[in-house]
PyMOL Python script that loads the backbone (N, CA, C, O; Angstrom):
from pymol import cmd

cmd.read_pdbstr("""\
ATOM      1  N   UNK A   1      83.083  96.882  43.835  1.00  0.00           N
ATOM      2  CA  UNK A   1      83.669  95.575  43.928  1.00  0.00           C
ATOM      3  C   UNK A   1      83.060  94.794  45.094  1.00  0.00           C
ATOM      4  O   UNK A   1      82.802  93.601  44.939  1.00  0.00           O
ATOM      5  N   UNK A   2      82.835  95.371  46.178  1.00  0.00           N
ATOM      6  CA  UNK A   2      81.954  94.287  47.559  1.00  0.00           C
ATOM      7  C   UNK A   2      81.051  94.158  46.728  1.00  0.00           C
ATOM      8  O   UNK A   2      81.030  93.115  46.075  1.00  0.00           O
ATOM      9  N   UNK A   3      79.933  95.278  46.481  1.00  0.00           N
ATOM     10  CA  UNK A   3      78.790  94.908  46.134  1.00  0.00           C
ATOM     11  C   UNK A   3      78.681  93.434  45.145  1.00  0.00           C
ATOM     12  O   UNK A   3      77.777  92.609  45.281  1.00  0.00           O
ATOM     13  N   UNK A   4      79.615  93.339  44.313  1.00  0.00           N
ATOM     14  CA  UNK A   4      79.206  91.816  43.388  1.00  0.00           C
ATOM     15  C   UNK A   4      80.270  91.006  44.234  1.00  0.00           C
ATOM     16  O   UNK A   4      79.714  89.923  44.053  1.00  0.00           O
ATOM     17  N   UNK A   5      81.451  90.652  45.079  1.00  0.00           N
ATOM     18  CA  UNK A   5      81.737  89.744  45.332  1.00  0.00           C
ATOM     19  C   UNK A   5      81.014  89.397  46.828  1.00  0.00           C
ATOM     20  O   UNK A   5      81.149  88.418  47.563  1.00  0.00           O
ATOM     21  N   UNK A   6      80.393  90.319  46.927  1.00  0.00           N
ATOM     22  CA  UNK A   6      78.821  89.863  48.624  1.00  0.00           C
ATOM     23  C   UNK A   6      77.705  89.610  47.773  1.00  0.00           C
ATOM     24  O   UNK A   6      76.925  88.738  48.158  1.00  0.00           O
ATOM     25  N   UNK A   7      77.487  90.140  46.788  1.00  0.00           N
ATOM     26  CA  UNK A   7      76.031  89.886  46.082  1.00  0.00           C
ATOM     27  C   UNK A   7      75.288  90.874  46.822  1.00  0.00           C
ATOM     28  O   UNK A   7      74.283  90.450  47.394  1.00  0.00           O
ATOM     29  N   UNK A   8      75.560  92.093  46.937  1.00  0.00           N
ATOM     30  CA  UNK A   8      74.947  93.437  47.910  1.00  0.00           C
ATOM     31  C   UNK A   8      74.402  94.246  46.638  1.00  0.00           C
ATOM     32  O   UNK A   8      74.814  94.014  45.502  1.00  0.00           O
ATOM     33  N   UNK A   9      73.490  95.163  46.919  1.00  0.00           N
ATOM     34  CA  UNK A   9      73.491  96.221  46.364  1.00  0.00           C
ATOM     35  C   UNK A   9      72.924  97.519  46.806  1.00  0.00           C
ATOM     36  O   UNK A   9      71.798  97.517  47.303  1.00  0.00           O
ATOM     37  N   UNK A  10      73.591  98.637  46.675  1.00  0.00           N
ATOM     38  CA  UNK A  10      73.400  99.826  47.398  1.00  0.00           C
ATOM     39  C   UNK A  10      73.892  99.689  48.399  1.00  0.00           C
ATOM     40  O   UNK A  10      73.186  99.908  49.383  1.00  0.00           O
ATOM     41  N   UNK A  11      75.144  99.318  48.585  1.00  0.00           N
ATOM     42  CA  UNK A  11      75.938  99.339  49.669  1.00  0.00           C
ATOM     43  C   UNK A  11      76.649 100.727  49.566  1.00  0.00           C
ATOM     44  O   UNK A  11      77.365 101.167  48.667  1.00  0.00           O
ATOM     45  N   UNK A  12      75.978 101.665  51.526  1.00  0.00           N
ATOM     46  CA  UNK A  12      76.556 102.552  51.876  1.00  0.00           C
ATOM     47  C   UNK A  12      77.585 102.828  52.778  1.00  0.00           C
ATOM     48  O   UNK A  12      77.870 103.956  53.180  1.00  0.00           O
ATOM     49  N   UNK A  13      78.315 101.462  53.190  1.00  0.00           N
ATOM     50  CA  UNK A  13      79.028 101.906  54.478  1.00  0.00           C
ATOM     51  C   UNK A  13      80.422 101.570  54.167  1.00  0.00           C
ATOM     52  O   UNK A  13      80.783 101.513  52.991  1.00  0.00           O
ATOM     53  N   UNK A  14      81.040 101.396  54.909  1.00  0.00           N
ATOM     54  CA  UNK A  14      82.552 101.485  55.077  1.00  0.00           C
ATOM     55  C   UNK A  14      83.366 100.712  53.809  1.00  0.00           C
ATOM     56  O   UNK A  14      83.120  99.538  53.532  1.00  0.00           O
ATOM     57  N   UNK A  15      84.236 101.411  53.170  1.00  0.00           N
ATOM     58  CA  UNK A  15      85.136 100.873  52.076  1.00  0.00           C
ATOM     59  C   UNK A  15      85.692 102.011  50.991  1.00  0.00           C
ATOM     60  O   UNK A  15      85.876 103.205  51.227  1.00  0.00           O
ATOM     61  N   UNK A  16      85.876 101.413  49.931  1.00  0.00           N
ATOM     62  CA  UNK A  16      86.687 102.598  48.674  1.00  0.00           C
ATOM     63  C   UNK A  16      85.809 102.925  47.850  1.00  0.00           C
ATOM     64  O   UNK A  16      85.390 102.039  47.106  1.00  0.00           O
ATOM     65  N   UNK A  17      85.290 104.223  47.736  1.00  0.00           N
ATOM     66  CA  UNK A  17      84.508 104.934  46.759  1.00  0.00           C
ATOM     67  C   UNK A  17      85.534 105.863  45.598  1.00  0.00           C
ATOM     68  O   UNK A  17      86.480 106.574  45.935  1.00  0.00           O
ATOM     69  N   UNK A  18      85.135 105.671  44.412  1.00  0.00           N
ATOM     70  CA  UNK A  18      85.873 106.122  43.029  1.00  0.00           C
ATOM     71  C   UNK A  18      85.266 106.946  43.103  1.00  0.00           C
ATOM     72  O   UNK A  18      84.084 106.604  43.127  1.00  0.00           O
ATOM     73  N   UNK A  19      85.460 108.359  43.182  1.00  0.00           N
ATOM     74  CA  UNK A  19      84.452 109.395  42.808  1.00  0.00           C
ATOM     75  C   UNK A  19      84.519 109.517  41.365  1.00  0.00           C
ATOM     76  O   UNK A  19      85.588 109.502  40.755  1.00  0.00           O
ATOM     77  N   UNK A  20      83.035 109.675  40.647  1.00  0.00           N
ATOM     78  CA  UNK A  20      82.653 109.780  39.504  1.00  0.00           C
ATOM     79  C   UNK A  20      82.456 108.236  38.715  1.00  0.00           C
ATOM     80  O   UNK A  20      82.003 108.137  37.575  1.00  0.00           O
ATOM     81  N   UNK A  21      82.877 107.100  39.537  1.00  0.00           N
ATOM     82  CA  UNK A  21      82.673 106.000  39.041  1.00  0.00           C
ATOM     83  C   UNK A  21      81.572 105.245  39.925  1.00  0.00           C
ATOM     84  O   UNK A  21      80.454 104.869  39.573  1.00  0.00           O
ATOM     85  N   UNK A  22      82.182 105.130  41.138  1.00  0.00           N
ATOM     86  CA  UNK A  22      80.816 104.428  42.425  1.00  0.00           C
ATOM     87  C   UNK A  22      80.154 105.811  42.780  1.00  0.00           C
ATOM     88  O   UNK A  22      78.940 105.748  42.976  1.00  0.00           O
ATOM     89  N   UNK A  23      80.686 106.933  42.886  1.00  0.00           N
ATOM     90  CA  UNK A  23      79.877 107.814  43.910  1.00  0.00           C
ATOM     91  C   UNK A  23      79.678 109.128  42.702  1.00  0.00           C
ATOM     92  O   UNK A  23      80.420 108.951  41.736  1.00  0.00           O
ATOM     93  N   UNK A  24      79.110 109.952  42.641  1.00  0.00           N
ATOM     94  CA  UNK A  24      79.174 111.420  42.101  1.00  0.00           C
ATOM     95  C   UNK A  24      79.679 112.440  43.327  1.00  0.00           C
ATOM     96  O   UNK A  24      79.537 112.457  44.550  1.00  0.00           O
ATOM     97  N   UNK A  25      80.382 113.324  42.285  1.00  0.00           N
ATOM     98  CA  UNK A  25      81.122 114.048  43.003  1.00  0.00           C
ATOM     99  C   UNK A  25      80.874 115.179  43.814  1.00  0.00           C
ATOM    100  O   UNK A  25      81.564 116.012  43.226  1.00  0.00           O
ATOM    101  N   UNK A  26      80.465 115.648  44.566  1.00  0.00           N
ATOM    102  CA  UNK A  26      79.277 116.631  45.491  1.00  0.00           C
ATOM    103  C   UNK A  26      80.371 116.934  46.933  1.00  0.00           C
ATOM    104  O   UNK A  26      81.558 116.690  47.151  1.00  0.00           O
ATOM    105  N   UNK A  27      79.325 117.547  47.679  1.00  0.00           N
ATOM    106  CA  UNK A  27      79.453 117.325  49.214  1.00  0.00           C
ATOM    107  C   UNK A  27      78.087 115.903  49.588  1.00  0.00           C
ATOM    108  O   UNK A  27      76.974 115.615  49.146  1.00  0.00           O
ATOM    109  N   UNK A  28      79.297 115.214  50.930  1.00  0.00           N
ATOM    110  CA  UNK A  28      77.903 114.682  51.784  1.00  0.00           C
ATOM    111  C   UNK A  28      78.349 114.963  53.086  1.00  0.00           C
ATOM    112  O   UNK A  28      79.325 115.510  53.601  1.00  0.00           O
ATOM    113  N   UNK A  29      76.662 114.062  53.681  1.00  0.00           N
ATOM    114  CA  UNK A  29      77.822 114.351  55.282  1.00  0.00           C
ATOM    115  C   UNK A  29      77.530 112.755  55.423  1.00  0.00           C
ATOM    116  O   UNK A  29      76.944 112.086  54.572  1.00  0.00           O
ATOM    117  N   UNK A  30      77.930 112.381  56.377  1.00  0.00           N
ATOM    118  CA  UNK A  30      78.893 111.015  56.634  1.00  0.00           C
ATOM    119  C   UNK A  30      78.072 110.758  58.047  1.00  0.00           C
ATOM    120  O   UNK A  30      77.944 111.743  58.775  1.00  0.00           O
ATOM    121  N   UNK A  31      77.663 109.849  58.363  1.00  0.00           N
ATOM    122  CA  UNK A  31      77.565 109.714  59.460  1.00  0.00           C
ATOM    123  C   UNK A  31      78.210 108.364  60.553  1.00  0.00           C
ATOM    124  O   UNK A  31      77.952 107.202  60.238  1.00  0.00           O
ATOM    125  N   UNK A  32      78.724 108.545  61.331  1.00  0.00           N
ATOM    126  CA  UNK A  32      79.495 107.554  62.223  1.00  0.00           C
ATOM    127  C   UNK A  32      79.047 106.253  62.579  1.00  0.00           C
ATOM    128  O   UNK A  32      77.957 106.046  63.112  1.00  0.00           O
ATOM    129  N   UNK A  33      79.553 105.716  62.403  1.00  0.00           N
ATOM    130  CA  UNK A  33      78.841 104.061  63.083  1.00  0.00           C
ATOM    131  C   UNK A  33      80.124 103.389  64.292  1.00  0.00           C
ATOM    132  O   UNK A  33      81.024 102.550  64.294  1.00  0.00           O
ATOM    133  N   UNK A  34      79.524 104.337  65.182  1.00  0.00           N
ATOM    134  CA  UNK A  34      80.596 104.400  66.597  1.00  0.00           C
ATOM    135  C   UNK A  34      81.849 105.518  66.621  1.00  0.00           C
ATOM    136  O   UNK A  34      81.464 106.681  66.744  1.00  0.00           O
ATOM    137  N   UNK A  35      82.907 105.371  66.548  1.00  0.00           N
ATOM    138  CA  UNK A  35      84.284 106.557  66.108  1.00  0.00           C
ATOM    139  C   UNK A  35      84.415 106.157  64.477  1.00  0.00           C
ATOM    140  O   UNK A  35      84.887 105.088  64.089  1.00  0.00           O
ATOM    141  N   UNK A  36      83.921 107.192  63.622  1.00  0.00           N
ATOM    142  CA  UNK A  36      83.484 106.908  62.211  1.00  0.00           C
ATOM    143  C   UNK A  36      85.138 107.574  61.982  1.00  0.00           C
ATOM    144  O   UNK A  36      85.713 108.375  62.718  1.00  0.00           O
ATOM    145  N   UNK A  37      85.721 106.845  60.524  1.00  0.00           N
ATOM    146  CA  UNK A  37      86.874 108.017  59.884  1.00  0.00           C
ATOM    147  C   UNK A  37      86.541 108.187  58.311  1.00  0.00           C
ATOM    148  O   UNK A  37      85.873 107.456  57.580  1.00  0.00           O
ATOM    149  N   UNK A  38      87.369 109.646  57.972  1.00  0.00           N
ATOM    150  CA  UNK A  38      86.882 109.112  56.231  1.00  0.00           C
ATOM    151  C   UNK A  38      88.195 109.769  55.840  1.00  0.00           C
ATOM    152  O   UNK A  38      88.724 110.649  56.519  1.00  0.00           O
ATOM    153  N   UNK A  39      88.565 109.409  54.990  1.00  0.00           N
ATOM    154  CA  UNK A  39      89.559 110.301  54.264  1.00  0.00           C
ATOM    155  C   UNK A  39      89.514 110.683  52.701  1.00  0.00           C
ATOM    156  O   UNK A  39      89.318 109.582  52.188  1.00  0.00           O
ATOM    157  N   UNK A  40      89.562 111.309  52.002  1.00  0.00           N
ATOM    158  CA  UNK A  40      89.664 111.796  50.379  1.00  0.00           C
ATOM    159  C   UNK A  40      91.292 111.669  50.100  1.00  0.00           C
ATOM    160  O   UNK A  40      92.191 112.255  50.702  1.00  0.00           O
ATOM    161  N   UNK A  41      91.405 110.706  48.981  1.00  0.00           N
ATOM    162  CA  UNK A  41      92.971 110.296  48.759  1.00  0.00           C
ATOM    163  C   UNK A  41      92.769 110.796  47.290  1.00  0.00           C
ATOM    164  O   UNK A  41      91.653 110.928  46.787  1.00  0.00           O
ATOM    165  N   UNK A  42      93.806 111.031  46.723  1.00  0.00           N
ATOM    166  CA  UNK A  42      94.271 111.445  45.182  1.00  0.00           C
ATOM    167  C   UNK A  42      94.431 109.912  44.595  1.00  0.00           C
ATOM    168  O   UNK A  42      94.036 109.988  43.431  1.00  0.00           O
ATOM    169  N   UNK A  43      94.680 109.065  44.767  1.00  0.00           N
ATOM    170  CA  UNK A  43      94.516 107.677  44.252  1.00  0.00           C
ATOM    171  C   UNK A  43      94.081 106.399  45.001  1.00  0.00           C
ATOM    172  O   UNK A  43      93.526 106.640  46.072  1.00  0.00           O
ATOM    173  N   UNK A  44      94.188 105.287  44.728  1.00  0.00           N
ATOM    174  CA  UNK A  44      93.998 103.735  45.236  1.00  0.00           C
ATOM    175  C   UNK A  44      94.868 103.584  46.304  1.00  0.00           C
ATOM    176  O   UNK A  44      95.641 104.382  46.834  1.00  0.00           O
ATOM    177  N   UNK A  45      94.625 102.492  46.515  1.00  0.00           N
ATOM    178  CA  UNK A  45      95.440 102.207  48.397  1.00  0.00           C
ATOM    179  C   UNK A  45      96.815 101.985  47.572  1.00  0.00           C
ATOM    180  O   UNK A  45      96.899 101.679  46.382  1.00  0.00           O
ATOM    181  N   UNK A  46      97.597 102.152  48.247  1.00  0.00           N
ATOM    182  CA  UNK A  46      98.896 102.555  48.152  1.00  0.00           C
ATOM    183  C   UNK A  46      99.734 102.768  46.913  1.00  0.00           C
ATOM    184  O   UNK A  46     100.668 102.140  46.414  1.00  0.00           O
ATOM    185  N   UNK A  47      98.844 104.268  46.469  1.00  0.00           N
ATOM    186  CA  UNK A  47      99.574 104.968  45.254  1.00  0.00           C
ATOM    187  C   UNK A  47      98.825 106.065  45.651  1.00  0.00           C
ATOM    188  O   UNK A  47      97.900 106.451  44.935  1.00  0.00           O
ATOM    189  N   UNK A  48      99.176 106.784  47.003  1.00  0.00           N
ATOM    190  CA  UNK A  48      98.229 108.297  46.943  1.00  0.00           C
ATOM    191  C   UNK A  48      98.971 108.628  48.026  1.00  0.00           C
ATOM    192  O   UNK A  48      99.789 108.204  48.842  1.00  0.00           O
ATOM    193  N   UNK A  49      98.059 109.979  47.535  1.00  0.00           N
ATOM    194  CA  UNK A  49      98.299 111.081  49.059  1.00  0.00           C
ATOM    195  C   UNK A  49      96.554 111.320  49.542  1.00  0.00           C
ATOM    196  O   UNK A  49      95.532 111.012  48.930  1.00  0.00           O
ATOM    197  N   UNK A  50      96.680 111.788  50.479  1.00  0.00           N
ATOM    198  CA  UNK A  50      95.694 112.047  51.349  1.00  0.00           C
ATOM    199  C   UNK A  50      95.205 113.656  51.254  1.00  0.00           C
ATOM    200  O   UNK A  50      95.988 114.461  51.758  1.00  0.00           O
ATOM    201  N   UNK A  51      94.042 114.159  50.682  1.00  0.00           N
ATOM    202  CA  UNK A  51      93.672 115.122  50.609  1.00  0.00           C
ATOM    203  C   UNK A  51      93.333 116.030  51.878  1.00  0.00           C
ATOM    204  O   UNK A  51      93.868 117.062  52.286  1.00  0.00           O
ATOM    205  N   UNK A  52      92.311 115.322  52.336  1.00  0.00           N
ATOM    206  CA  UNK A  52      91.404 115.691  53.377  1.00  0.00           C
ATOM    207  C   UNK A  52      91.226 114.536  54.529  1.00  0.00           C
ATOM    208  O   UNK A  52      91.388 113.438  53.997  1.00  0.00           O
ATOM    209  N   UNK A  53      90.976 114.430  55.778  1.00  0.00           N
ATOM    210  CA  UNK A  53      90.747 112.664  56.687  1.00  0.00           C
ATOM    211  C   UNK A  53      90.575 113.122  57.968  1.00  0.00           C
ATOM    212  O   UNK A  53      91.491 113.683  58.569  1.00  0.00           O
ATOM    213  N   UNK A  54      89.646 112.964  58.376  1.00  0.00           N
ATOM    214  CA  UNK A  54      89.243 113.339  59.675  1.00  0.00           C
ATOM    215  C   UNK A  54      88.521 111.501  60.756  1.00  0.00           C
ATOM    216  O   UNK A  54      87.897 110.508  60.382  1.00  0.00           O
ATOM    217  N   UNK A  55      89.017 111.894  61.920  1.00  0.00           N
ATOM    218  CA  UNK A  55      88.146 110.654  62.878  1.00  0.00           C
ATOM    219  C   UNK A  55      86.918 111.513  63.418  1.00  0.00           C
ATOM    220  O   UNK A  55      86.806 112.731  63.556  1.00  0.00           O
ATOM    221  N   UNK A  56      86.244 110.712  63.615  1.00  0.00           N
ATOM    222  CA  UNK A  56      84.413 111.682  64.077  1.00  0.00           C
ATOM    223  C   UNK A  56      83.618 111.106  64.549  1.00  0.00           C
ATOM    224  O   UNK A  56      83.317 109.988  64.131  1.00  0.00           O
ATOM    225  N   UNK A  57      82.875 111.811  65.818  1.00  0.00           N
ATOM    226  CA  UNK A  57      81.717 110.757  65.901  1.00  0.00           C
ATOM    227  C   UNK A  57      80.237 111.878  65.670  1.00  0.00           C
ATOM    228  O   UNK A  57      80.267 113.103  65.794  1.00  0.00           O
ATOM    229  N   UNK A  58      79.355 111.268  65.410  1.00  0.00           N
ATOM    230  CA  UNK A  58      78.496 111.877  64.739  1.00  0.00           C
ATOM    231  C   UNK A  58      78.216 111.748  63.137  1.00  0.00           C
ATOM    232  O   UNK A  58      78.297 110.787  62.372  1.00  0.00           O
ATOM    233  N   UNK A  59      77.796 113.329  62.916  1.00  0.00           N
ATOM    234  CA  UNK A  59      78.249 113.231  61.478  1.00  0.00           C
ATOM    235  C   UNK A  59      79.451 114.579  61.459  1.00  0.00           C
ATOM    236  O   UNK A  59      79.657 115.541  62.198  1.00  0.00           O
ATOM    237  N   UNK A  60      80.218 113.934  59.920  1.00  0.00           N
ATOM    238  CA  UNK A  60      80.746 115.126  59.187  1.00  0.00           C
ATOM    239  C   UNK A  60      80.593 115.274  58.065  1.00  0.00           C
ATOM    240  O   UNK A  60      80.497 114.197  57.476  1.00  0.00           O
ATOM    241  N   UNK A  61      80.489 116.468  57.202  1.00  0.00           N
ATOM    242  CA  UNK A  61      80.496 116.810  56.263  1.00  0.00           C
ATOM    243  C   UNK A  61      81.855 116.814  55.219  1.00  0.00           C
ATOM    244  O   UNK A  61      82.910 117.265  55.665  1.00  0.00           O
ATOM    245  N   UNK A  62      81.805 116.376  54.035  1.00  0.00           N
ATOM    246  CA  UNK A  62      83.050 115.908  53.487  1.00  0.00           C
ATOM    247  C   UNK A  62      82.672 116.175  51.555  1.00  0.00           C
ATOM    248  O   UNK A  62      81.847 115.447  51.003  1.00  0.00           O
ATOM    249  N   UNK A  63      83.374 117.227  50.819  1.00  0.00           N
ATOM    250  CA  UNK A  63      83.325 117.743  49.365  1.00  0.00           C
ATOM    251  C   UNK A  63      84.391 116.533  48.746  1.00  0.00           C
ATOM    252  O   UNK A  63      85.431 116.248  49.338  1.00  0.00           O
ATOM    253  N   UNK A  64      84.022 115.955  47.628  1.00  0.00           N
ATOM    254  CA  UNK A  64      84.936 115.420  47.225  1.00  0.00           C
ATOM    255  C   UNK A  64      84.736 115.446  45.115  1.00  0.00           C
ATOM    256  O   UNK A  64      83.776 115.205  44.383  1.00  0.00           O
ATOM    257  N   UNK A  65      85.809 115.756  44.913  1.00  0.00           N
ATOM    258  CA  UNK A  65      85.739 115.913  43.035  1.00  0.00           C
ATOM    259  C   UNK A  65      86.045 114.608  42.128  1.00  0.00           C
ATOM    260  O   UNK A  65      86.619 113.561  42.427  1.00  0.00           O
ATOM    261  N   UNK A  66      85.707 114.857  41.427  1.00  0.00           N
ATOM    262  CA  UNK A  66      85.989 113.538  40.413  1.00  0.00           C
ATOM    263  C   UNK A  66      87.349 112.972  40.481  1.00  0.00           C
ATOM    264  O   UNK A  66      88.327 113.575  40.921  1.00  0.00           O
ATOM    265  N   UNK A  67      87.344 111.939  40.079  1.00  0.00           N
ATOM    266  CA  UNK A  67      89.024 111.444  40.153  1.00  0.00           C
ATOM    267  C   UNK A  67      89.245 110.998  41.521  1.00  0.00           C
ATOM    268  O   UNK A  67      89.851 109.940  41.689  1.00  0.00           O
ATOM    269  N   UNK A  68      88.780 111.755  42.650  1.00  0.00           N
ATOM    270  CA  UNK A  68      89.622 111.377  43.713  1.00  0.00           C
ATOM    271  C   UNK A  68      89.017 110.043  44.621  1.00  0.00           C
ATOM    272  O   UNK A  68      87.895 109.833  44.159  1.00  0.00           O
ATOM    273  N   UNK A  69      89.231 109.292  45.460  1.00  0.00           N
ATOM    274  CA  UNK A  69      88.732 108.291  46.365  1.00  0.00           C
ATOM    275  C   UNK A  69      88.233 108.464  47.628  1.00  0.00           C
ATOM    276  O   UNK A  69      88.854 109.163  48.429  1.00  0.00           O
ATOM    277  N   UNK A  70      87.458 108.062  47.852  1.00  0.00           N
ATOM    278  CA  UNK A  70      86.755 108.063  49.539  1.00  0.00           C
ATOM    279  C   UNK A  70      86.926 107.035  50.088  1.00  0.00           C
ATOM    280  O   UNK A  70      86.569 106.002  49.520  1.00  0.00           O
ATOM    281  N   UNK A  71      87.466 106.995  51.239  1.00  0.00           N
ATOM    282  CA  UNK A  71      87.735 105.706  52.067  1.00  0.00           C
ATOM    283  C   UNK A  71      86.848 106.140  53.193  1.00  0.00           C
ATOM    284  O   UNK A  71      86.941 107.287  53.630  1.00  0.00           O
ATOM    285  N   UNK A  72      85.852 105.138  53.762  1.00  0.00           N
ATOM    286  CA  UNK A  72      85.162 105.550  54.294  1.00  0.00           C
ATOM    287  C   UNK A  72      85.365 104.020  55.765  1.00  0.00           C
ATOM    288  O   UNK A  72      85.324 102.822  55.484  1.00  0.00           O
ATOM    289  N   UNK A  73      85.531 104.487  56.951  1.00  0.00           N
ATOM    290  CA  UNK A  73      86.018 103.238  58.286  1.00  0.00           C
ATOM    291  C   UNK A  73      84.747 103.418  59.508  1.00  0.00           C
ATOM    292  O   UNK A  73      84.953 104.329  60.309  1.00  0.00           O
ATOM    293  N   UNK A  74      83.716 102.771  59.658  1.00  0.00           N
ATOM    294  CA  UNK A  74      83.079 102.574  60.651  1.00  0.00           C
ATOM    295  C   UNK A  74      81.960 104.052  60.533  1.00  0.00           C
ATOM    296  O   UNK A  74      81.732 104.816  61.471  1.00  0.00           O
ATOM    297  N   UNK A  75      81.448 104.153  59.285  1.00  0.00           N
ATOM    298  CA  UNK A  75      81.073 105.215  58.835  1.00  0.00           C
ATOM    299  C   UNK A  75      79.779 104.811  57.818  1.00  0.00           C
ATOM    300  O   UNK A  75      79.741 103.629  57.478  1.00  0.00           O
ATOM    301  N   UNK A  76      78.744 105.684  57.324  1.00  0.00           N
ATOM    302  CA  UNK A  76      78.159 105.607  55.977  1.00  0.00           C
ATOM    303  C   UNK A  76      77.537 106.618  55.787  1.00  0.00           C
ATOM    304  O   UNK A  76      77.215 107.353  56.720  1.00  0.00           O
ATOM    305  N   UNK A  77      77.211 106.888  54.417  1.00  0.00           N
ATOM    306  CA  UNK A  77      76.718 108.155  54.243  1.00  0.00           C
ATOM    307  C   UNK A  77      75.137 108.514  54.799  1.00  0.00           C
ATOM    308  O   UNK A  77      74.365 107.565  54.929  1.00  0.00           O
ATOM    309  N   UNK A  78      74.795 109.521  55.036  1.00  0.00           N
ATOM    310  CA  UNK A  78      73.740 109.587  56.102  1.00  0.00           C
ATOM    311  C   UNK A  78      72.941 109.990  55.363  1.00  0.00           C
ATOM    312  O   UNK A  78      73.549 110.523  54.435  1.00  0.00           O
ATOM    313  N   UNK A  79      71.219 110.094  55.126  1.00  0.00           N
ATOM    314  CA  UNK A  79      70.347 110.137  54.599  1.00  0.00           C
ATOM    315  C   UNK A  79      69.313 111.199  54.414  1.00  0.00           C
ATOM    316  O   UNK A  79      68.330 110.986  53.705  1.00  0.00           O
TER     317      UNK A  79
END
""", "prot")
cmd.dss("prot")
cmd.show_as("cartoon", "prot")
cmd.util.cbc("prot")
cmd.orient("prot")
């Protein structure tokens, strides 16, 4: 959804990833853009629970399965 209402594309950094729809479902690792956070939720912003969510600086490593969401805050996936 940023990507067409910015006119972006291949946008990696901070926001809501659908796993299996924006992202495939794997491990990555994440890397920080200052105090990075990410969390893996079971649904959309406010209809979930929170799987997994860590604050980090650096990188972290983060598994996530189909179905579930990545919220990704001052963060992007690292290369």
């Amino acid at each position: 959804m940023y990507e067409i209402l910015n006119e972006k594309t291949d946008w990696n950094q901070s926001g809501m990833y659908k796993v299996g729809i924006d992202i495939e479902a794997g491990r990555y690792i994440l890397e920080s853009l200052g105090s990075g956070y990410y969390a893996v939720l079971t649904g959309p912003v406010g209809n979930n629970d929170i799987v997994d969510n860590d604050n980090f600086n650096g990188k972290a490593t983060v598994t996530i399965k189909n179905g579930q969401y990545l919220q990704l805050s001052r963060a992007k996936f690292s290369e």
